[in-house]
C-alpha positions in Angstrom: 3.5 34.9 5.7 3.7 31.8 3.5 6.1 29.3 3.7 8.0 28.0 1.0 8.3 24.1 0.8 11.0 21.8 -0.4 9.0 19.8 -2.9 12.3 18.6 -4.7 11.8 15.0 -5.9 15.0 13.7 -4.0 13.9 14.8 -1.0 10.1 13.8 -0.9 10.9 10.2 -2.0 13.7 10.2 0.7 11.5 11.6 3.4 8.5 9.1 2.6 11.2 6.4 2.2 11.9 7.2 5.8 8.5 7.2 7.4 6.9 4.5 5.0 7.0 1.6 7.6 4.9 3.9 10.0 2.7 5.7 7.6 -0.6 3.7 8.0 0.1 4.0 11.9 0.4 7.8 11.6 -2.3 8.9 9.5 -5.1 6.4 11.0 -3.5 7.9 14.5 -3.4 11.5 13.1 -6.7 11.5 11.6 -8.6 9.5 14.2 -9.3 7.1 12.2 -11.3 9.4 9.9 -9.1 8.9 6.7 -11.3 5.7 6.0 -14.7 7.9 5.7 -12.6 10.1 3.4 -12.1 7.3 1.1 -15.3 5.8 1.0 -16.9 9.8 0.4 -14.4 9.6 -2.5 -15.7 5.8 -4.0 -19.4 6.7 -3.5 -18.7 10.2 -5.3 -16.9 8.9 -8.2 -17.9 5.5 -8.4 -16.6 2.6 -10.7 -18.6 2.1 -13.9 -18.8 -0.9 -16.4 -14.8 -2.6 -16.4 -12.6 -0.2 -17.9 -9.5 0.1 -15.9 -8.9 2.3 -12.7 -5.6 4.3 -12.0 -4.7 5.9 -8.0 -1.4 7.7 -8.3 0.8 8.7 -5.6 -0.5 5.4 -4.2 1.3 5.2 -1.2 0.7 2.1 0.8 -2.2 1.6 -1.8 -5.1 2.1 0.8 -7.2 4.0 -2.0 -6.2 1.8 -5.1 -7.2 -1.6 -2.6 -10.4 0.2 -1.9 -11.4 0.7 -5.4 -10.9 -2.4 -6.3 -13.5 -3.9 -3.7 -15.5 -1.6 -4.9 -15.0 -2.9 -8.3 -16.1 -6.4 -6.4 -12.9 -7.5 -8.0 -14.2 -7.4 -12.1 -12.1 -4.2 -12.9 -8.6 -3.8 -13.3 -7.1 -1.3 -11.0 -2.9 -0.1 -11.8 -1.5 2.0 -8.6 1.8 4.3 -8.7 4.1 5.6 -6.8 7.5 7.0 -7.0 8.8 5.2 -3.3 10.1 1.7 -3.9 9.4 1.5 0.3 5.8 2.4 0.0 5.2 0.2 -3.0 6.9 -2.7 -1.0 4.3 -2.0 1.8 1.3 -1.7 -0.7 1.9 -4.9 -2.0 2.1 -6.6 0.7 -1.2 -5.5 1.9 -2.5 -6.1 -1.6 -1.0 -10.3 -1.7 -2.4 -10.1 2.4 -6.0 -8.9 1.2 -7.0 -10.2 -1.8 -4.0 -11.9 -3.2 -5.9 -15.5 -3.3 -9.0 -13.9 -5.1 -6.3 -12.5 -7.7 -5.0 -16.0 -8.4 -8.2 -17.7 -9.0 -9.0 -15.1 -11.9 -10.2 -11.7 -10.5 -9.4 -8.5 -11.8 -5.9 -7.7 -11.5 -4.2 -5.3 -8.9 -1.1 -4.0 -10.1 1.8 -1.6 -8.2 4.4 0.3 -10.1 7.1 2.6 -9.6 6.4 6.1 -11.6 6.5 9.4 -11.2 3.4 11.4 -11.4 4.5 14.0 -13.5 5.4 11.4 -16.4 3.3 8.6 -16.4 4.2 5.2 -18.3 1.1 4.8 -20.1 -0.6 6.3 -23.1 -3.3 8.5 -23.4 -7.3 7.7 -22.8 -6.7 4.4 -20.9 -8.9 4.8 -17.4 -12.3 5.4 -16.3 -10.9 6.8 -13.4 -7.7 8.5 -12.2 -7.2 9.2 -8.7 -5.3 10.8 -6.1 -5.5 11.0 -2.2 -3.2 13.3 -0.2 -0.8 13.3 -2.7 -0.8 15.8 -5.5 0.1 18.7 -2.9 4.0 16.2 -2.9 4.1 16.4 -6.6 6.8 19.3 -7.4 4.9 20.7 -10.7 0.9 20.5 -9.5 0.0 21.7 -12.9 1.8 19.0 -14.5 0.4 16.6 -12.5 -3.5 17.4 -12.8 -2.0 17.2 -16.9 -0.8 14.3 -16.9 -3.8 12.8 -14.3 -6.2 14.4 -17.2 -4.1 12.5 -20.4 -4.4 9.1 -19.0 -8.4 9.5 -18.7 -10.6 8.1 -21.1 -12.6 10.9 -22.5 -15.3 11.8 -20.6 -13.3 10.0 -17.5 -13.0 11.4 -14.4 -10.4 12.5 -11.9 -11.0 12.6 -8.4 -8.5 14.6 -5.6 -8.7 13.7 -2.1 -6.8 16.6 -0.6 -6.2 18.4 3.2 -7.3 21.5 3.0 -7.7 24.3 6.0 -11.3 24.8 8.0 -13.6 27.6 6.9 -14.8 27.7 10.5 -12.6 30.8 11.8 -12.8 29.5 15.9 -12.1 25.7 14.6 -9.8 27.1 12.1 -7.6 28.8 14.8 -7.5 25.5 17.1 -6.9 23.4 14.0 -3.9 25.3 13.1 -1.9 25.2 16.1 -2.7 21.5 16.3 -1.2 21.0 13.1 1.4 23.2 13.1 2.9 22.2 16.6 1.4 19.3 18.1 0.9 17.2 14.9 4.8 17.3 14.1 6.0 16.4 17.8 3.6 13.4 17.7 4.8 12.2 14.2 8.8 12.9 14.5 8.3 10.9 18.2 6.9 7.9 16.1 8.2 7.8 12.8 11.6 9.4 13.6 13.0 10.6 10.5 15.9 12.6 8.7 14.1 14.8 6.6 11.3 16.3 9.8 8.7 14.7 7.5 6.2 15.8 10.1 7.3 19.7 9.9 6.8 19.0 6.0 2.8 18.3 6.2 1.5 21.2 7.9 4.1 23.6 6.0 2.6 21.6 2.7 -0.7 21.9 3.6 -0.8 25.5 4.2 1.2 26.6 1.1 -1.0 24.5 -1.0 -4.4 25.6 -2.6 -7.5 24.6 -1.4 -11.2 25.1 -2.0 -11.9 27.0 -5.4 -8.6 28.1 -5.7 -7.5 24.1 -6.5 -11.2 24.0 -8.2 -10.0 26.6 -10.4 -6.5 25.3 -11.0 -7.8 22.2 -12.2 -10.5 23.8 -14.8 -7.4 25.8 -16.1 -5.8 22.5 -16.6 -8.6 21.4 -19.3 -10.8 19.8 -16.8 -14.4 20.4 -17.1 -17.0 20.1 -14.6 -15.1 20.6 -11.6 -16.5 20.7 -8.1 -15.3 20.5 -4.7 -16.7 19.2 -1.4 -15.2 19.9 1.9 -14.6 16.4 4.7 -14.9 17.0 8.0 -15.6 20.2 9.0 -13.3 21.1 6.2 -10.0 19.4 7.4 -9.9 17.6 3.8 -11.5 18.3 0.0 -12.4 15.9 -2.4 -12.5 17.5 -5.8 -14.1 16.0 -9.0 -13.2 16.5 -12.7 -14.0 15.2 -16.6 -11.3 14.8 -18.9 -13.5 16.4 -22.3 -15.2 14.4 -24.6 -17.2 11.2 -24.9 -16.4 8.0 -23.6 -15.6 5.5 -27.0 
């Protein structure tokens, strides 16, 4: 039976307000550490190209955006967003922490801003790149989302989803989802106590969200074109690829 999830806006920028001075701590410790072969699958499948700008929404503590630019070796511009003033707090931290010197003496700049990913602040056809990692499933209207994602791209740009998703595996599968369903949440709540159970949230969100070709498909229905998906990990995560239409100018 599916679960229906509180994606309200309130309450998912409360609940990550609430958890955001643990959340590294959680998903390296959750994840064993695997999140950071996630993100480098997603840079060397949709690498940087020449120096137009690059864009990572629902940024969090700006792990993804900071790793694009080093992959950018510090020569392309890279804007992150987020709609938690906590997280952003955190992510630029780490940003002034890690490369803040190099930004000084005249590389590429790394910017962090509060937005919503349903209405972003900039106009159309700006990025080379729009990216996402484990946070479209928080974003209350997906659809709008991918849209918006899709209008900021240059044309021909691409937008890359790092997602969970559930293992094909039917043994795995079964072992997978009582981890996350009852020993993931204990773990989290125990270490990141917060008000809002953000820890029940993940595996309800997870499993109410689409995965595989049904997101593949959601995001060609959104205008995308070329879409493909490629499961992490024994299928725990998905990174999904698209191209906005058209040629880049």
């Amino acid at each position: 039976m599916s679960v229906t999830v509180d994606k309200s806006e309130a309450r998912v920028r409360q609940m990550f307000g609430e958890i955001s001075g643990r959340y590294d701590l959680m998903n390296h410790l959750l994840s064993g550490g695997v999140d950071y072969y996630w993100r480098w699958r997603t840079i060397r499948a949709v690498a940087p190209k020449g120096t137009a700008p690059i864009l990572d929404v629902c940024t969090g503590t700006g792990d993804l955006a900071i790793a694009y630019w080093n992959a950018g070796r510090g020569q392309i511009p890279v804007m992150a967003t987020d709609f938690t003033p906590e997280m952003l707090r955190l992510a630029e931290g780490k940003r002034d922490r890690q490369m803040g010197k190099k930004i000084a003496d005249g590389a590429a700049s790394l910017t962090f801003q509060e937005a919503d990913t349903q209405h972003l602040p900039f106009e159309a056809d700006q990025f080379q790149i729009v990216s996402v990692a484990f946070g479209l499933r928080n974003v209350t209207n997906t659809e709008l989302g991918i849209k918006e994602m899709m209008r900021v791209s240059q044309p021909g740009g691409r937008v890359a989803i790092l997602e969970f998703s559930m293992p094909t595996n039917p043994l795995f599968n079964v072992v997978y989802r009582n981890y996350f369903k009852y020993v993931l949440p204990r773990i989290g709540q125990l270490l990141a106590k917060n008000k809002q159970s953000a820890y029940d949230y993940l595996p309800a969100s997870v499993s109410e969200f689409p995965y595989g070709k049904a997101l593949a498909d959601k995001l060609t229905a959104c205008g995308l074109i070329n879409v493909t998906f490629t499961p992490l990990t024994f299928g725990i995560a998905t990174l999904y690829v698209g191209q906005k239409p058209g040629t880049a100018v």
